[in-house]
N, C-alpha and C positions, 0 to 999 in steps of 0.2 A: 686337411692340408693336401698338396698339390705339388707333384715333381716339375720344374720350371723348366725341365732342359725335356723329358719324355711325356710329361704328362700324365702321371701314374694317380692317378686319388682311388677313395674308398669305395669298397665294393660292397652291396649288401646282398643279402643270403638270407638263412633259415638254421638254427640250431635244429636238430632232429634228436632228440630225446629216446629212447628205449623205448617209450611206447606209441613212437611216431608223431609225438606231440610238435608242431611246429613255432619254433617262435622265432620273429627277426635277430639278427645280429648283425656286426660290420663288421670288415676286416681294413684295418687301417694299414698305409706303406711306411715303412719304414723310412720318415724324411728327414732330414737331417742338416742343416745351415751350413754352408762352406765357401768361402771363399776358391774361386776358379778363375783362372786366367782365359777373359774371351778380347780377339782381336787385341791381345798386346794388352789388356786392360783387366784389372783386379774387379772382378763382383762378388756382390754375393749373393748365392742362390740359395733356394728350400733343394736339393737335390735326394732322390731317392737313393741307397745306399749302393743299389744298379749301376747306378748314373755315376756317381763316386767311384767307383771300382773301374770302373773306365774311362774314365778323365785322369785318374792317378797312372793308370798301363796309356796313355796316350802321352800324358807328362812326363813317364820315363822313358817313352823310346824316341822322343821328340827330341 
């Protein structure tokens, strides 16, 4: 998945084991479906929890 307002997706990497063994992993974002108000208009977005958190502090001091 994919933040539609930042951009955020998965990152990939390496677990690193105790004896320095390497093996792939991902780290997924935290996305999450919301309805947001853009231009006067109700969508609904994938939005990262980031993104939520700042759309909610822009929706209260608006």
């Amino acid at each position: 998945m994919k933040c539609d307002l930042c951009g955020k997706s998965p990152q990939f990497g390496h677990n690193v084991s105790h004896s320095k063994r390497h093996t792939n992993r991902m780290w997924l974002p935290n996305i999450h479906t919301a309805k947001v108000t853009v231009n006067g208009r109700a969508k609904r977005l994938n939005l990262c929890t980031r993104c939520l958190r700042t759309q909610y502090k822009v929706a209260k001091t608006a």
